[in-house]
N, C-alpha and C positions, 0 to 999 in steps of 0.2 A: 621290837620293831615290827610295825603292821603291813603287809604286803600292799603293795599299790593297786593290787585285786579288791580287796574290800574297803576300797575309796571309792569305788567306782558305785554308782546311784545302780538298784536295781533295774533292770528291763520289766515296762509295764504289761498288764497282760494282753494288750492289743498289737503291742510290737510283736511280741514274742509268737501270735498270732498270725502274725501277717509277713513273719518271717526275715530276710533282708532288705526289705523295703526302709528305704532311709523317710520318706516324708508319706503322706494321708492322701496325697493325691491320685485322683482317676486314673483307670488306664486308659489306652483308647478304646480299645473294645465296648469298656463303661461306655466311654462319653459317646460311641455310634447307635451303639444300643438306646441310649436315651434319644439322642435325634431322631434314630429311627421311630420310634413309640410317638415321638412328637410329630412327626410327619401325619405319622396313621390320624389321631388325633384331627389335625389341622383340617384337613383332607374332608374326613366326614363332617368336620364341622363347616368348611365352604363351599359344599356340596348343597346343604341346606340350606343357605345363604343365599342362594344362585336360585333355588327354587322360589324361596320367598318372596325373592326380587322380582321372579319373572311373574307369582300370583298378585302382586301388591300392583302390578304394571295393567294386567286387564283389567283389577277390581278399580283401577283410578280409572282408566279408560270407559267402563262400564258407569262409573258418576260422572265422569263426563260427560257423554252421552244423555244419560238423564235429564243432567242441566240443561243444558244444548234445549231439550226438545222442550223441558218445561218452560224456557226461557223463550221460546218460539212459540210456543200454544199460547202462554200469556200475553204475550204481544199483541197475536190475534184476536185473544177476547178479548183485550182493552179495544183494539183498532179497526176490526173485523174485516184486516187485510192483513196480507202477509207483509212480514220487514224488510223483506230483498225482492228485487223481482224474479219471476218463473218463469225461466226461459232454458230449454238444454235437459239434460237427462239427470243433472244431479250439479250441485251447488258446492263451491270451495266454502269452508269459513275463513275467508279471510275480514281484513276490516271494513273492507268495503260493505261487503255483504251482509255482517252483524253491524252494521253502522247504529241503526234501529235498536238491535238490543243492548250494546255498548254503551246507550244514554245520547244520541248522535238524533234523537226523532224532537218533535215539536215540545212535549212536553220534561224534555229533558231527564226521564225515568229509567233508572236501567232496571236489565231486565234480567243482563248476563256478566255476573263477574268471572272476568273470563281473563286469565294473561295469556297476551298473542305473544308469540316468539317469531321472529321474524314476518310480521303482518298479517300471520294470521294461525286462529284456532288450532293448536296441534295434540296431538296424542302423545303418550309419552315415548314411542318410537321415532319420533321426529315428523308423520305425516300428517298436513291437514286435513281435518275433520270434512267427510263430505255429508251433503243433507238434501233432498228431496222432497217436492210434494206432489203424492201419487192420485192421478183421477182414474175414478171407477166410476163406470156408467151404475145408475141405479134402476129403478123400474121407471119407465115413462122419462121424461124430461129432467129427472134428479142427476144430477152430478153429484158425486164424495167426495168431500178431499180429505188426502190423511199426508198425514208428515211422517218421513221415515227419515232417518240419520244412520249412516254406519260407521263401525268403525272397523279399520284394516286391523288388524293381528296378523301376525309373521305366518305364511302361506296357510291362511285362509279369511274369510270376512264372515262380521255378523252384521244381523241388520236389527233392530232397533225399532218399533211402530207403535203406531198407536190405531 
C-alpha cells in the first residue's frame, strides 16, 4: 500500500523558493515600486516636451515674421506703394490691412499665404501680428522708409527689420 504522500506532484523549485505563496502574483510593494520608476520616467520625458513646444512656438513665429515682411517688401517692389495705409504708430495684421497681400489688390496676386484666425494674422500665442514703416530723415531732403514687424513673446518683444 502506497502512502497518499507520494501521490502528491513534487513542489517546483520556484515555489519552494518563494515559499507559501499560493500564486505568481505582484505584491504591492512591487507594483508601487514600478509606478513609482514610471513616474520618474514620464516626468523627464514631458519636461522635454514642454520645452520643445515652447522652441518650435518662437522658431514658427520667427517664419512668420519672415513671411509677413517678405510678403510686404514684395508687394512694394511690384507696386512701389505700400498695401495698407500708414497712419498710427504700428499696424494690426488683420484682413483688412493685408487685403493687398491676401490676393485682394488689382492684379489678383498673392503675396501672403497666410491663415487668419479670427480676421486676422496671429502668432502662435493667440496675438495679432503687428508691423510698421519707420521714416529716417537722410542727408538733405532724402526720406528712408524701412519696414519693421514684431512679434510679442510672453514678457518681452522682438522686433524684426530690414
Amino acid at each position: 500500500m502506497k502512502l497518499e504522500t507520494e501521490n502528491r506532484k513534487p513542489k517546483s523549485r520556484l515555489r519552494r523558493a518563494l515559499g507559501n505563496r499560493d500564486s505568481m502574483a505582484f505584491t504591492l510593494i512591487e507594483m508601487l515600486v514600478v509606478l513609482g520608476m514610471l513616474g520618474i520616467l514620464m516626468g523627464v520625458a514631458f519636461s522635454g516636451i514642454g520645452q520643445a513646444r515652447s522652441q518650435a512656438r518662437v522658431t514658427k513665429a520667427n517664419s512668420e515674421v519672415r513671411e509677413l515682411m517678405n510678403a510686404w517688401l514684395s508687394y512694394e517692389a511690384a507696386h512701389d506703394d505700400w498695401a495698407a495705409p500708414i497712419d498710427g504708430e504700428s499696424i494690426e495684421a488683420d484682413a483688412g490691412n493685408l487685403k493687398g497681400l491676401l490676393g485682394g489688390n488689382d492684379e489678383k496676386v498673392v503675396y501672403l499665404h497666410a491663415q487668419l484666425s479670427g480676421g486676422a494674422f496671429r502668432d502662435p500665442w493667440g496675438t495679432p501680428y503687428r508691423f510698421r514703416v519707420l521714416e529716417q530723415k537722410g542727408t538733405g531732403d532724402e526720406t528712408k522708409e524701412s519696414f519693421g514687424a514684431s512679434i510679442t513673446f510672453p514678457n518681452r518683444n522682438r522686433y524684426g527689420g530690414r
